[in-house]
N, C-alpha and C positions, 0 to 999 in steps of 0.2 A: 530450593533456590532456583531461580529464573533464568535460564540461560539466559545471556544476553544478546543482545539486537547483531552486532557486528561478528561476535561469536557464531552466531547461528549465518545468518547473511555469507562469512566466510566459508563454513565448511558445510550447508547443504545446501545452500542455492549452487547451483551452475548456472553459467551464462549461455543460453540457446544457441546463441550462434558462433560461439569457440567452445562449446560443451566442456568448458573446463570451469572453476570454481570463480568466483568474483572476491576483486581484489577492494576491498574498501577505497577509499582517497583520505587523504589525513583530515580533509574539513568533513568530510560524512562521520569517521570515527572520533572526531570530536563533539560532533552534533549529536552522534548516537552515545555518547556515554552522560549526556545531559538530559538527553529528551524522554526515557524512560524511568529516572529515577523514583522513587517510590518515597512518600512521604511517613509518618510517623504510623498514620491509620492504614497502610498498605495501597493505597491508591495513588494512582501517581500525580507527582506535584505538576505537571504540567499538562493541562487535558489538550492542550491546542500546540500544535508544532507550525513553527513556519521554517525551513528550507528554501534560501535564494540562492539561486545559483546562474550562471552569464548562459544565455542559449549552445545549443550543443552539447551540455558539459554531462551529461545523465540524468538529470531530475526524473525524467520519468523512469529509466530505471529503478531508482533510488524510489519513488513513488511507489510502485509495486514492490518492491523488497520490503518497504517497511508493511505494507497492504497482507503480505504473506506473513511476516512475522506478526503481527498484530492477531490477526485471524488464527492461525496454528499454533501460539506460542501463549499469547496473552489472554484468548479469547476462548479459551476452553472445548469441550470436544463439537458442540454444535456454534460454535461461532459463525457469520456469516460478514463480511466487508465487503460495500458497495462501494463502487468506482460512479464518483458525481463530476462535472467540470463542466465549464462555459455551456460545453455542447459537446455534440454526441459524437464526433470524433476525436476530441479528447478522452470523454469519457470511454469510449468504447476500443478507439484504432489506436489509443496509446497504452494508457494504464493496463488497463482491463486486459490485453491483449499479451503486454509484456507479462502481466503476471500469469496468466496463461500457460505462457509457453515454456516460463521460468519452473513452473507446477510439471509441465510436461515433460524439460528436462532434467529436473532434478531426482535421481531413484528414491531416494526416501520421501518425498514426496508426493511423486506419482499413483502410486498404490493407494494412499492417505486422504489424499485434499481428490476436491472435487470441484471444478468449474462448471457452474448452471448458470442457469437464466441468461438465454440469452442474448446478445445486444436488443436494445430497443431505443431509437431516435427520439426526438421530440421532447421537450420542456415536460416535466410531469412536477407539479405545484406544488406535491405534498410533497415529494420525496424532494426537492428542492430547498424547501424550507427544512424539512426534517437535516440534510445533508449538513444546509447552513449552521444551523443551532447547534448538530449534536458537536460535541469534540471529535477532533480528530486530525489530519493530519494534513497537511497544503504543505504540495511542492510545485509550485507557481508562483505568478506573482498576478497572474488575472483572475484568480477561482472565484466564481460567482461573482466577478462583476456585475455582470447583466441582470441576476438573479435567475438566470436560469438551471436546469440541470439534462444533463444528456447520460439517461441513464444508461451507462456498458453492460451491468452485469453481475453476479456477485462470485463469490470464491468461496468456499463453505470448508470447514476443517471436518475430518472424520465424517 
C-alpha cells in the first residue's frame, strides 16, 4: 500500500524556513484525498489535477509538495518531475526552487532525492507541448496560457 499524499507531505517534508514539518489546510487534505485515488486497473482515476486557490495562499508550495511526492513516492526509484509554467521564473524561482529547498530540508530526503538540471530560461517547444499533453498536475490558474514553457529543472528520486 501507497502511503498517501498528505500522510507523507505531513511527516517528511519540512518547511525550509520554520524547519519544522508542514501542516496541511483542510482544502489541500481534501483535495489530496481525491486527487490520487486509484481506479480498478491500479492507475489512477484522475490523470490531470487542477488546484485554485486566491493568490498568497501556498499553491506553489502545494505545487512542489505534490512534485516531491509524485517523483519519490509514485514514481518509482528513477523517476524524474519537471517544473513547466508560463515562464522561466515560474518555472524555475518558484516551483522548482521551493522543491529544492523542501529536498534540502527534509533528513529523509536529503541523502535520497536529488536536484539536477539546472535552471534554463527560454520557451523550449518540445518540452512545452510534451508538459502540456502529459498528465499531471496545475496549481495555477495561467499554466500554459501562452503556450510557452520555462523550463526550472527536474528532481530525480534515488
Amino acid at each position: 500500500m501507497t502511503v498517501s499524499a498528505a500522510d507523507f507531505i505531513e511527516s517528511v517534508l519540512i518547511d525550509p524556513e520554520t524547519l519544522t514539518p508542514f501542516a496541511l489546510t483542510e482544502a489541500e487534505r481534501v483535495f489530496l484525498d481525491h486527487a490520487f485515488e486509484q481506479g480498478d486497473d491500479g492507475r489512477l482515476k484522475y490523470p490531470e489535477l487542477l488546484f485554485s486557490a486566491p493568490k498568497k495562499s501556498g499553491k506553489t508550495g502545494f505545487a512542489a509538495m505534490l512534485l516531491i511526492y509524485v517523483v519519490r513516492i509514485l514514481g518509482g526509484r528513477y523517476a524524474e518531475g519537471l517544473c513547466c509554467a508560463n515562464d522561466f521564473e515560474q518555472a524555475s524561482g518558484r516551483v522548482f526552487t521551493a522543491a529544492a529547498r523542501m529536498i534540502e530540508a527534509s533528513p529523509l530526503l536529503r541523502q535520497d532525492a536529488r536536484v539536477t538540471a539546472p535552471a534554463q530560461p527560454g520557451p523550449v517547444p518540445s518540452r512545452a507541448r510534451a508538459c502540456a499533453e502529459t498528465p499531471g498536475v496545475v496549481v495555477s490558474r495561467r499554466w500554459f496560457r501562452r503556450g510557452g514553457c520555462g523550463r526550472g529543472g527536474r528532481v530525480r528520486a534515488g
